[in-house]
C-alpha positions in Angstrom: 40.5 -7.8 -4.1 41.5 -6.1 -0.7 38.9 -4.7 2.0 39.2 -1.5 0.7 38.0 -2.2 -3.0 35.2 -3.8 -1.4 34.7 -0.6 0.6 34.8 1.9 -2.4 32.8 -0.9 -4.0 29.7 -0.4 -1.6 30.2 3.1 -1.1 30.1 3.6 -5.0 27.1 1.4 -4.5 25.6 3.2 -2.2 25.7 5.9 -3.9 24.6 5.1 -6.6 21.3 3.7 -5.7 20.8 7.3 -3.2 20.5 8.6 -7.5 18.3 6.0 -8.0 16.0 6.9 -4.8 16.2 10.3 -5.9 14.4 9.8 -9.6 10.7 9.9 -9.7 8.3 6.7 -8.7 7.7 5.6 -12.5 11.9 5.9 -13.3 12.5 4.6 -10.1 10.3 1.5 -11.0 11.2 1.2 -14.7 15.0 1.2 -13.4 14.7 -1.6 -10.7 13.0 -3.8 -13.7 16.1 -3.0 -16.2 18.7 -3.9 -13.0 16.6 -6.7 -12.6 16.4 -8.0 -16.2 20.4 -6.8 -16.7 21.6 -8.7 -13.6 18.9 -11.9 -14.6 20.5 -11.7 -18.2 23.7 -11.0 -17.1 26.6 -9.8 -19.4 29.7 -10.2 -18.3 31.0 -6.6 -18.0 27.7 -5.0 -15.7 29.8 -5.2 -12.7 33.1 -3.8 -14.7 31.0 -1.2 -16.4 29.5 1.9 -16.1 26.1 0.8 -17.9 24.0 1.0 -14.6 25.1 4.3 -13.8 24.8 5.6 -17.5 21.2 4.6 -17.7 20.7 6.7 -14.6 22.2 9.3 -16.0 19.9 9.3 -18.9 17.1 8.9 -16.2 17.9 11.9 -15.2 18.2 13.6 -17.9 14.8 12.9 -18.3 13.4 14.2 -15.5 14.7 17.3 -15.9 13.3 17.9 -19.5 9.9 16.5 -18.8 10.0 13.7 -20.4 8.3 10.5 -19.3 10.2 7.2 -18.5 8.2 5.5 -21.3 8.8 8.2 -23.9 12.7 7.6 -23.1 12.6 3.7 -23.7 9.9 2.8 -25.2 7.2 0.4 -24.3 9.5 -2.9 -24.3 11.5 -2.9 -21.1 13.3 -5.8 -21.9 13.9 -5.1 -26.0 15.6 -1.5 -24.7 17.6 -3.3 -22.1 18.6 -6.2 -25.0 19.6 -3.0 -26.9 21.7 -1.5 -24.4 23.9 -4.3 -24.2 23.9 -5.3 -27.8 26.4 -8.4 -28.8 28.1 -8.3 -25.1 28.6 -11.9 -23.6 26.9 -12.4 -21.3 27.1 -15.5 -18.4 25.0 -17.8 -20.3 27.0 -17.2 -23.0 30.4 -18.1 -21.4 28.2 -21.2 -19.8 27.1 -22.4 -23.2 30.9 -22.0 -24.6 32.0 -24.1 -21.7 29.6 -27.0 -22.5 30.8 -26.9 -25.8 34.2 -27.2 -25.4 33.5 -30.0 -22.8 31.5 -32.2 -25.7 
């Protein structure tokens, strides 16, 4: 990785999270637990994907019918974010394989 993909990488970043300060205070607080729970979870292809930025995208979409935050996703946080990322492996996954393969 050279000093310019970490760059774009925090530009992108930055970015991306000004969308996020942008949404309304109960999105903005339902989206800080899902990066939370996502990132504490942690499948493998968050940082490769686009998931974070789709799910503000939804967000947004949102907003701008009406809607509220817990109409969108339902009253179980973490069961939407488990939803979201389905069958992906995730780190604890690739741990578990590796202590597997070590026995």
């Amino acid at each position: 990785m050279s000093i310019r993909d970490i760059i774009e990488g925090k530009r992108q970043w930055r970015a991306h999270m000004a969308r996020v300060k942008a949404l309304p205070p109960d999105y903005r607080v339902v989206y800080e637990e899902m990066q939370k729970y996502l990132f504490k979870v942690g499948p493998v292809s968050l940082t490769d994907g686009n998931l974070l930025s789709e799910i503000v995208d939804f967000f947004e979409s949102g907003v701008a019918s009406g809607k509220d935050v817990m109409e969108l996703i339902g009253p179980d946080v973490a069961a939407f974010c488990d939803g979201l990322i389905g069958d992906s492996p995730t780190h604890a996954d690739v741990y578990q394989e590796s202590i597997r393969k070590k026995s």
